[in-house]
N, C-alpha and C positions, 0 to 999 in steps of 0.2 A: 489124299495124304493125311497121318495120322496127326493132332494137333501138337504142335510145340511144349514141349515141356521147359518149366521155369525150375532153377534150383539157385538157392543160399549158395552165394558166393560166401564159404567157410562160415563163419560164426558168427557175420553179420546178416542184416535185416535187407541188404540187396538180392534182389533177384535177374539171374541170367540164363539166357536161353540155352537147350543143351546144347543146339549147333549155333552155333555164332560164327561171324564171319571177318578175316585177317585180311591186310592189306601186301603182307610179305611178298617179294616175287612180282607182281603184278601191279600196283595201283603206280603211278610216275612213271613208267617202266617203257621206253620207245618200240620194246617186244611186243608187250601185251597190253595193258589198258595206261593208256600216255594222258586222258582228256578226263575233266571230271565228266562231261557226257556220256562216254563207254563206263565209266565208273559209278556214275550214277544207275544204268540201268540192273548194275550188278546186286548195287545196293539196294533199289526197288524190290526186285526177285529176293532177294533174303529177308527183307522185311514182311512181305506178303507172306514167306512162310512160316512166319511167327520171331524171325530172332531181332533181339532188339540189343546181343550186345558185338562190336565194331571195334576189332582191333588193329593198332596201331604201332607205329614206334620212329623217332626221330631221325635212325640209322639205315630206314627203307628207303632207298633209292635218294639219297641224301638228302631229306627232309621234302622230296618230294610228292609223298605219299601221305605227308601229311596235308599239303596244300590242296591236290584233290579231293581227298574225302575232305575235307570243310569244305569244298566250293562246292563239290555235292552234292553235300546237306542243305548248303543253301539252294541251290538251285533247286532241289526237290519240294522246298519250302517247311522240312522236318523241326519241330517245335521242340524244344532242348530238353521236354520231359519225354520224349517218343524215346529215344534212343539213350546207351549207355556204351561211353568211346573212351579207349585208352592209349595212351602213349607209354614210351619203353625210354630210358635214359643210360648212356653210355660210352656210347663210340665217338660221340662229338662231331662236330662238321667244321671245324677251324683247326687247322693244323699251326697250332699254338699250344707252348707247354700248359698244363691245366686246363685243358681243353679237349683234353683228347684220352679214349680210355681211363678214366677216372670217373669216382664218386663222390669228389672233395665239395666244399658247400662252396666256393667259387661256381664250380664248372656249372653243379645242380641248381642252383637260384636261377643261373642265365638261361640255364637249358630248359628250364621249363615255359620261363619266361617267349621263351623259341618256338617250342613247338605251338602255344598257345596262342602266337601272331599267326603263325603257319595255320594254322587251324581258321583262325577267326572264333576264337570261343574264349568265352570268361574262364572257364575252367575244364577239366575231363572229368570223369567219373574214378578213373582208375590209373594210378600210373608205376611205373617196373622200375628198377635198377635191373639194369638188361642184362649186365655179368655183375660178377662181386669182381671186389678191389682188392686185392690185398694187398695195397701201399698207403690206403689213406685208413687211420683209427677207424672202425667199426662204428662208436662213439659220433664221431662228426658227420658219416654216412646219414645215420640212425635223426640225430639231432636237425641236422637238412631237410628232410622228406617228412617228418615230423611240422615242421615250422609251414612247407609247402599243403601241408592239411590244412594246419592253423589257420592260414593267407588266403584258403578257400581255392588255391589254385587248382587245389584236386580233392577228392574226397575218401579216397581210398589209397595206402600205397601197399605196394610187394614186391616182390622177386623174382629174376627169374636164369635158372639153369644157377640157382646158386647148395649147396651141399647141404645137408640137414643141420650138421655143426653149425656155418653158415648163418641159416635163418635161427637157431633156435638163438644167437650169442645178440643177433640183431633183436629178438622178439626181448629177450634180458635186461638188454640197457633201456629199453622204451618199458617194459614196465620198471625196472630200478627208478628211473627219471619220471614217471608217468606222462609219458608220450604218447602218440598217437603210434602200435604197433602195426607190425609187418601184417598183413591181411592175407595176402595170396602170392601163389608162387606160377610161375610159366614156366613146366619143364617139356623137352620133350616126351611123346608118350603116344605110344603103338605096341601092336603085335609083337612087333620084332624087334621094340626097345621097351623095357619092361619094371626095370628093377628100380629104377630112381623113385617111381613113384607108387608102384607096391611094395618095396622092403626099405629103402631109405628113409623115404616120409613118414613109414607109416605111424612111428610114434605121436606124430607132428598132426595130425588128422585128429585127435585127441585130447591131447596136450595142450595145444595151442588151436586149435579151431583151423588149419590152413586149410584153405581154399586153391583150387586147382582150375588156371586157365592154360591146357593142356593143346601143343601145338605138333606139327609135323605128323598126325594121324595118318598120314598116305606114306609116310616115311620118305618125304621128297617123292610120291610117285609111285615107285618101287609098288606097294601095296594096290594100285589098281592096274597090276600085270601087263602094265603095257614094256616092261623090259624084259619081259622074259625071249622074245626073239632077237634084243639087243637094242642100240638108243635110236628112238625111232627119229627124224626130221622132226623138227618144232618143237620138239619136249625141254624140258624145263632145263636137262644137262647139255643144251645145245646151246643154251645164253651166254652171252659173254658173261664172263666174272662168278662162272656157277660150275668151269669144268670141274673142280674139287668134287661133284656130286657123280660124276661119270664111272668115277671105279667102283663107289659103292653100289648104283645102281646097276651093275654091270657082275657083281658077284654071285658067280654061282652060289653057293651053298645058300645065302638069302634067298638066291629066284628059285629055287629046290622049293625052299618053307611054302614062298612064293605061289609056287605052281598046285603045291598040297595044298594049299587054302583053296586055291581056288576049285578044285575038285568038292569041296563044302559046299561052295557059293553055288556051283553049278548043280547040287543036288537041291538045295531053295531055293535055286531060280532067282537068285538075285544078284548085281553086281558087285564084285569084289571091292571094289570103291565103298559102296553104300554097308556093303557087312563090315569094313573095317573100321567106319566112320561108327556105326552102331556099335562096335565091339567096345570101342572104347566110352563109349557111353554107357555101356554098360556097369562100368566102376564108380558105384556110389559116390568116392572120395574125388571124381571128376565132376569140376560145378559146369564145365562147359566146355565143348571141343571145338576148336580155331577150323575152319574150313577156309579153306584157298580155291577161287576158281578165275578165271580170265574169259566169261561170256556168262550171261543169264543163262541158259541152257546148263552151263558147268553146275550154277547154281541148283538150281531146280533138281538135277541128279542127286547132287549131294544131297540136297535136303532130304531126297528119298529114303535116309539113312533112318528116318522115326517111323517107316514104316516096319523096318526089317528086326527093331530092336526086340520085338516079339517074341520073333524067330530062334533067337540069339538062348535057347536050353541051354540048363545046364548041362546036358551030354555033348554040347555042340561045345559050349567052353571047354567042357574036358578035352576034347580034338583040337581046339586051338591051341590047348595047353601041352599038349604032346608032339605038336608043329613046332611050336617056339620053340621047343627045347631039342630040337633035331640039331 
């Protein structure tokens, strides 16, 4: 396997791996990996193949996904400079006004304060406002996540799935104030979802230095063809609480793009999984792609994606390019 490539998360002096690995779907999850044991071995396999950075979020499995990766980590015995973990803030876990859907500095001091007991760790590397608000001032967002820098709780904060508008009004008040600004963004970003982060951002890659911790590369799935016969037993849109994902993976005209890609894949000889995972690695303004799997083995595949990014010519982008746009 070809070695890990390390890139500048945006415009700072950190470094992360291109394929990194997410806990979404899977880590707390009584479907797929419930133990930090099964969790751990997952983490072992992504570390050996060079990624060292481990993402997170408060909202997974209702703060269960945080509990296992800390217990993990410690059980693996990982030393707090090995690895780079982040947590996401927003949906809340108490169904309590100010507690829930919001990024008021109430909710954000406690909620971090949450995820970091869940964890077992002094601080994270990295941490999201997981949707934007548009109920609480911009200003007290900004001024909150700013202070949680200060407090050492985290070291980094960004965004994610929020509008270029958005980030750039948040990046404004943190330098007006000289605060500590927005660093990075979590959009979605594949094949067959495109434009948030090659025409929306793309001022912002510039501008402001953003940084891209980029998720949903399989597109929920969908992008390693296994719906193209329909939803198979065990897949991911057969989870409770995930039928929402059954019609889109289920659309023809996507399993159409679907099925032309994979006539590419099949002329490289490699799997549609691992070209997709590399395609989007292929976008410079991507510092790292979020991989999902629920077994070492899933691991190990995916990480195959650095061998393929080679392969990934310019003439083959033009063909992708002409797919997407079918």
């Amino acid at each position: 396997m070809a070695d890990m490539e390390y890139r500048r998360l945006g415009r700072s002096g950190l470094k992360v791996s291109v394929l990194s690995f997410g806990s979404w779907v899977t880590f707390g999850n009584a479907n797929q990996l419930e133990t930090a044991n099964q969790a751990a071995e997952c983490l072992t396999a992504a570390k050996e193949a060079g990624v060292n950075f481990f993402d997170n979020a408060e909202g997974y499995a209702a703060g269960e996904s945080e509990r296992v990766m800390g217990q993990a980590f410690r059980d693996l015995g990982w030393q707090r400079h090995e690895y780079v973990v982040s947590t996401k803030l927003f949906w809340g876990l108490h169904d309590q006004v100010n507690m829930r859907n919001t990024l008021n500095r109430k909710y954000l001091s406690q909620a971090i304060d949450g995820s970091l007991e869940r964890f077992g760790l002094d601080f994270v590397d990295l941490v999201f406002c997981h949707r934007p608000d548009r109920h609480t001032p911009i200003e007290e967002t900004v001024w909150a996540m700013s202070d949680m820098i200060t407090q050492g709780k985290a070291l980094y904060w960004g965004t994610s799935e929020w509008s270029a508008d958005e980030i750039r009004a948040a990046y404004d008040v943190a330098d007006r104030h000289h605060l500590h600004k927005p660093l990075m963004e979590q959009p979605q970003y594949n094949i067959l979802w495109r434009d948030r982060v090659e025409k929306e951002y793309r001022r912002l890659y510039e501008d402001i230095g953003l940084g891209t911790t980029i998720w949903s590369p399989l597109a929920s799935g969908l992008l390693t063809g296994k719906y193209l016969n329909g939803v198979p037993e065990g897949s991911r849109a057969t989870l409770p609480g995930y039928e929402w994902l059954r019609s889109s993976l289920t659309d023809p005209k996507q399993n159409a793009k679907v099925a032309a890609l994979k006539e590419i894949t099949d002329e490289l000889g490699v799997s549609l999984t691992q070209f997709s995972l590399a395609w989007c690695a292929k976008n410079p303004h991507v510092s790292t792609v979020i991989t999902g799997a629920s077994s070492a083995a899933q691991v190990r595949e995916n990480m195959g994606a650095l061998d393929v990014m080679p392969l990934i010519t310019p003439e083959v982008m033009e063909r992708v390019d002409l797919i997407s746009l079918m």
